[in-house]
N, C-alpha and C positions, 0 to 999 in steps of 0.2 A: 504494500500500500504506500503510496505517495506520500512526501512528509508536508501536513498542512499544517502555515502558522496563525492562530488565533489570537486577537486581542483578550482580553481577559474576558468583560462582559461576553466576548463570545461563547469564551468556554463556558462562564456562568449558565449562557443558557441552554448549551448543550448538556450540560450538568444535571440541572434540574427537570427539565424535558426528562433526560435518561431514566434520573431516580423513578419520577413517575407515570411514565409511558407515552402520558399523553395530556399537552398542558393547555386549558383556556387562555388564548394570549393576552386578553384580558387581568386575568388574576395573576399571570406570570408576570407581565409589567408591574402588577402590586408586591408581588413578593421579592421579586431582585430590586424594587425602586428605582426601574426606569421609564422614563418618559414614554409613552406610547409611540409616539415618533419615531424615536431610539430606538425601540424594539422592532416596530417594523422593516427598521434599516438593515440591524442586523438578522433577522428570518430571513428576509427576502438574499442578502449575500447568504446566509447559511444555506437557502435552498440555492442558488446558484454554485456553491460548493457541492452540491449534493448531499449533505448531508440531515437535513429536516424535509420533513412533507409539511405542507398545511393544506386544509380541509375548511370547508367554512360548508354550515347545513342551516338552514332558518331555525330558529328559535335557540339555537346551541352556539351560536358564534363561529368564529375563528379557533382552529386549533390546530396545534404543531406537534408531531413527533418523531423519532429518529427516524430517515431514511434505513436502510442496510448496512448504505455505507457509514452513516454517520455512527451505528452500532458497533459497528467492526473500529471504530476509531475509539469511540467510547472503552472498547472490550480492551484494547490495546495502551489504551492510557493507563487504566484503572481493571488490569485483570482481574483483581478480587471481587469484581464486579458481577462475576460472570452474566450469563445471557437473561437471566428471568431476576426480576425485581433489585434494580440495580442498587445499590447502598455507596457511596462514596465518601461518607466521613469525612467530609471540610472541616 
């Protein structure tokens, strides 16, 4: 796999997407305490990395979760993560 470099908030939100599968980008901007704006900037380059999907459905919002690749990056960062229910202890 290719070596990608992230800004921090990026990895923040690959992070937190991982731990919990699948994040309201709504409430994801509330819980890293970033601007909506900012968040959208970075999803949008995350998905142009490949590594997040986002999904938007009426009445459920916006929502992002790891691509494959983004998993496989995630698995390699933080092995002890393995593949189901990721835990990464910041």
């Amino acid at each position: 796999m290719q070596h990608i470099e992230l800004p921090e908030d990026y990895s923040l939100v690959l992070q937190e997407v991982g731990e919990n599968g699948e994040e309201d980008l709504m409430e994801l901007a509330e819980t890293l305490n970033l601007d909506g704006s900012r968040l959208r900037h970075i999803v949008t380059s995350l998905q142009h990395k490949g590594l997040v999907v986002m999904s938007r459905s009426a009445g459920r919002g916006a929502w992002i979760r790891l691509s494959a690749k983004g998993q496989k990056m995630m698995q390699s960062l933080w092995p002890e993560a393995g593949s189901t229910g990721m835990s990464y202890g910041y």
